[in-house]
C-alpha positions as CSV (number, residue, x, y, z in Angstrom):
1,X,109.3,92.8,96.1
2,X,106.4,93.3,98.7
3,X,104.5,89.8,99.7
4,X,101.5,89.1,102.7
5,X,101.8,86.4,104.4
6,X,98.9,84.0,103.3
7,X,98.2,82.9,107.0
8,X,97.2,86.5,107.8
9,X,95.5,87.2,104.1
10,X,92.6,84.4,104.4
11,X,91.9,86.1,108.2
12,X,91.9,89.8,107.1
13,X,88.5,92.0,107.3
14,X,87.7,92.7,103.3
15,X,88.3,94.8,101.0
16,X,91.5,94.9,101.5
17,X,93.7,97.7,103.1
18,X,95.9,99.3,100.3
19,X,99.7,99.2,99.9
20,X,100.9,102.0,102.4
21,X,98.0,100.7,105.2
22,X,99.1,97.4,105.3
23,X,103.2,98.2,105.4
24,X,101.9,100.8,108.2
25,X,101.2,97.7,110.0
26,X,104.0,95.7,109.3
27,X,102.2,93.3,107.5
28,X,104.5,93.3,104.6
29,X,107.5,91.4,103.7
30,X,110.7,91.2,101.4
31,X,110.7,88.3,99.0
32,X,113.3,86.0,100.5
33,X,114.7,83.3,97.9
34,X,113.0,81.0,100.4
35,X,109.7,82.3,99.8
36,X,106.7,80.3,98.4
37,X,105.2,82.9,96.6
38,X,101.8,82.9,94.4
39,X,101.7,86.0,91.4
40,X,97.9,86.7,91.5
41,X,96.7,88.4,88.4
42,X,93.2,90.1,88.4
43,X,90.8,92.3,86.9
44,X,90.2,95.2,88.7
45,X,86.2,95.7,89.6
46,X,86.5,99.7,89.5
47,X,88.1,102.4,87.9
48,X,89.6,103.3,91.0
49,X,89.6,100.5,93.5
50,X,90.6,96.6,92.7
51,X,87.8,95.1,94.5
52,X,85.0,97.5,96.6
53,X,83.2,95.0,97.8
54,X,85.5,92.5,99.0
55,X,83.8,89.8,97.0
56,X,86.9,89.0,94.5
57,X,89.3,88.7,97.2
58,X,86.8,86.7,99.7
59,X,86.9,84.3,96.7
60,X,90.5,83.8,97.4
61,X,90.6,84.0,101.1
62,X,88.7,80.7,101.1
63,X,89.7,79.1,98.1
64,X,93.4,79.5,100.1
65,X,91.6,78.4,103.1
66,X,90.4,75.2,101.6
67,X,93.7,74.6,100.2
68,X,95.6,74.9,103.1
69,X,93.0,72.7,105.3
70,X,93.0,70.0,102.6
71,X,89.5,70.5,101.8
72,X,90.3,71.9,98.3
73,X,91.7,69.3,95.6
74,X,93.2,71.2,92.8
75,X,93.6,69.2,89.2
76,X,94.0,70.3,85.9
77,X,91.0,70.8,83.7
78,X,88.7,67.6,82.6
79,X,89.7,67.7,78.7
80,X,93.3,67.4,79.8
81,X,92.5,64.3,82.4
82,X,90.6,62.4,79.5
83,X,94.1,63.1,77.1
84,X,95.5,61.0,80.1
85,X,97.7,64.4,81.5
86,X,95.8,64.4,85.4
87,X,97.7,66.9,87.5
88,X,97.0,67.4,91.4
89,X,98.0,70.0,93.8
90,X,100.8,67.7,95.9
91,X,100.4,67.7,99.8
92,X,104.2,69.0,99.7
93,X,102.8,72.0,97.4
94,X,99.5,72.5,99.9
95,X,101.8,72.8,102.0
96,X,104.3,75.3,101.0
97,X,101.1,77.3,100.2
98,X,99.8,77.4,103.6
99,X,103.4,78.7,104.7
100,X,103.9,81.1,101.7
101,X,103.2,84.5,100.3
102,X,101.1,86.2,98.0
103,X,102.0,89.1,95.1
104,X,99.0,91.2,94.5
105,X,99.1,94.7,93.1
106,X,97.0,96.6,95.0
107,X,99.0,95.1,98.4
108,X,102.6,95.0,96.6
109,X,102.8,98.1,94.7
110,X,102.6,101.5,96.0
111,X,99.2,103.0,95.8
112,X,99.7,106.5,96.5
113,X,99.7,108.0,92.7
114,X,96.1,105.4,92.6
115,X,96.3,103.9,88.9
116,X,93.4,102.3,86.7
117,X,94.0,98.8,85.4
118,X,91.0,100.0,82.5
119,X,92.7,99.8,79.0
120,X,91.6,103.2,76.8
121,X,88.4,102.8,76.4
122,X,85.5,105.4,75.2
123,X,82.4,104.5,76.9
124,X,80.9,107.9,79.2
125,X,81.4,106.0,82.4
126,X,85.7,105.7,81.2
127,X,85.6,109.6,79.7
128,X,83.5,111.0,83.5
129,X,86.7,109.2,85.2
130,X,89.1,110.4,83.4
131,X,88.0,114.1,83.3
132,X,87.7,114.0,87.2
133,X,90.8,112.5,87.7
134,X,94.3,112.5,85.9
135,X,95.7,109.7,88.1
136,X,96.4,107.5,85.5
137,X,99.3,104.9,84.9
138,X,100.1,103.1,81.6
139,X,103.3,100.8,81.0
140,X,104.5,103.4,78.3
141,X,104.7,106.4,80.6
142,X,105.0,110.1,79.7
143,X,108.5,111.3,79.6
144,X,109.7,112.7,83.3
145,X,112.6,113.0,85.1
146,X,112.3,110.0,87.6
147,X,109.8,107.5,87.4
148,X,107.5,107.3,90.5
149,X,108.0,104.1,93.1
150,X,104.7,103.2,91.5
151,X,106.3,103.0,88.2
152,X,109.4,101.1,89.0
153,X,107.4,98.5,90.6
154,X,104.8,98.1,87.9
155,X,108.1,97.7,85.2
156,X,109.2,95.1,87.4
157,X,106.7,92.6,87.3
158,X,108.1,90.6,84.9
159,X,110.8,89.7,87.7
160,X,108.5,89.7,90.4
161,X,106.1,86.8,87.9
162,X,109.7,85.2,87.5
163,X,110.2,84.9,91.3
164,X,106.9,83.3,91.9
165,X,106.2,79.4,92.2
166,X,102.8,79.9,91.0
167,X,100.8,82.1,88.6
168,X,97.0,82.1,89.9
169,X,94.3,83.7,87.3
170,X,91.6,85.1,89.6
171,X,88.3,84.9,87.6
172,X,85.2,84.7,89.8
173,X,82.4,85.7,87.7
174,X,81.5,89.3,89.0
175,X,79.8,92.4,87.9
176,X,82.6,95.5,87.3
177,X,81.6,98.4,90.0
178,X,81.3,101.1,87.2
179,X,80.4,99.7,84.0
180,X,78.3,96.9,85.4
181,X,79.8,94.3,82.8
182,X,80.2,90.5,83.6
183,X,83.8,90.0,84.3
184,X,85.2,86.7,84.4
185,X,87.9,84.0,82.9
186,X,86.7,85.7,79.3
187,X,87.4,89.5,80.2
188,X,90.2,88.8,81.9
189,X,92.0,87.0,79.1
190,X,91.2,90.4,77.1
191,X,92.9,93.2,79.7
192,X,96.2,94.6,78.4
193,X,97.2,93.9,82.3
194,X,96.1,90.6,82.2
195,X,97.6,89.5,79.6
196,X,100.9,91.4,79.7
197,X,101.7,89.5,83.4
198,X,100.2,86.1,81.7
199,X,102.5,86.6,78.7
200,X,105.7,87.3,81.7
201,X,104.9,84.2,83.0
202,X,104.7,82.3,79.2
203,X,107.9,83.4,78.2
204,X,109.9,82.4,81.6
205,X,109.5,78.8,79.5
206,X,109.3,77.6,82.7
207,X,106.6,74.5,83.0
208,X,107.0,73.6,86.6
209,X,105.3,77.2,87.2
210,X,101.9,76.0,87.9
211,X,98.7,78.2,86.4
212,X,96.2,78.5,88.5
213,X,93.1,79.5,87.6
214,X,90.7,80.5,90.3
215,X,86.6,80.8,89.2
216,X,84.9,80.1,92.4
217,X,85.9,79.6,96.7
218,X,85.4,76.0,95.3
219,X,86.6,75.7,92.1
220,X,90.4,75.7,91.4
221,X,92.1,74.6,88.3
């Protein structure tokens, strides 16, 4: 299980270097048991490319960054607080964040076989991609061989959600790259991706596993 550092993520130039770049550098590290490590889940802003712009991950970069100077409070949501259930980001847990790790795909799986977190869809933008480009992944995988390292990491991510202390929904509203569509909290709570790592995460029945969910550099719930 490949993790960055979260000291050196919220100082990083964006978009993010891919996989192989970053391990080039020696940027990357094996989960240790010892690790505080955050699972962050994500709608991908292109067919081919998490985040083109930068502006998804910059969301995080300072929502971490306000977090770990204390500027960032992070509670539950305010229909909770009034049923008397108010929840706050410990200092302990700021913290262990400001020390810790970060799972993200496009930084902890490989990258060289690129694959498309779009579920099938029909629209002409979805068909042009797919005609130019076979690079495809999907969990149920064509009969081979071998599986790629691409694949084996992807099957595993209900371990790698498991060895996580927190689950963080990023959900800034953005535009998607290709199709232009608003993607936010909504969309990302309908993507087989999405919900297949949020559903790894439900069935750990694990409730000290905080959720996360990240809509804006100030905004954390």
């Amino acid at each position: 299980m490949w993790v960055l550092k979260i000291s050196d993520f919220v100082t990083m130039e964006l978009p993010l270097p891919k996989h192989e770049e970053l391990q080039a550098r020696g940027l990357l590290h094996t989960r240790e048991v010892s690790h505080y490590c955050l699972f962050v889940s994500h709608q991908w802003l292109s067919m081919e490319h998490p985040d083109p712009e930068g502006k998804q991950q910059r969301v995080l970069q300072e929502c971490l960054q306000g977090v770990c100077s204390g500027r960032l409070s992070i509670t539950n949501d305010v229909a909770s607080q009034f049923l008397g259930e108010k929840k706050t980001l410990t200092q302990e847990q700021a913290k262990r964040v400001k020390e810790g790790f970060i799972w993200l795909d496009w930084v902890s799986i490989p990258q060289i076989e690129t694959f498309h977190d779009q579920d099938d869809e029909d629209d002409e933008v979805s068909i042009a991609k797919r005609n130019r480009s076979s690079r495809t992944f999907a969990y149920k995988s064509p009969a081979r061989p071998r599986r790629t390292d691409q694949e084996e990491f992807i099957l595993s991510i209900p371990s790698f959600v498991q060895a996580c202390q927190v689950f963080v929904a990023l959900v800034p509203p953005l535009k998607h790259f290709d199709t232009r569509q608003l993607c936010n909290y909504t969309s990302w709570s309908t993507r087989g991706w999405c919900r297949t790592e949020m559903w790894c995460k439900m069935m750990l029945g694990n409730q000290d596993m905080p959720v996360v969910v990240i809509s804006a550099a100030d905004q954390a719930d």
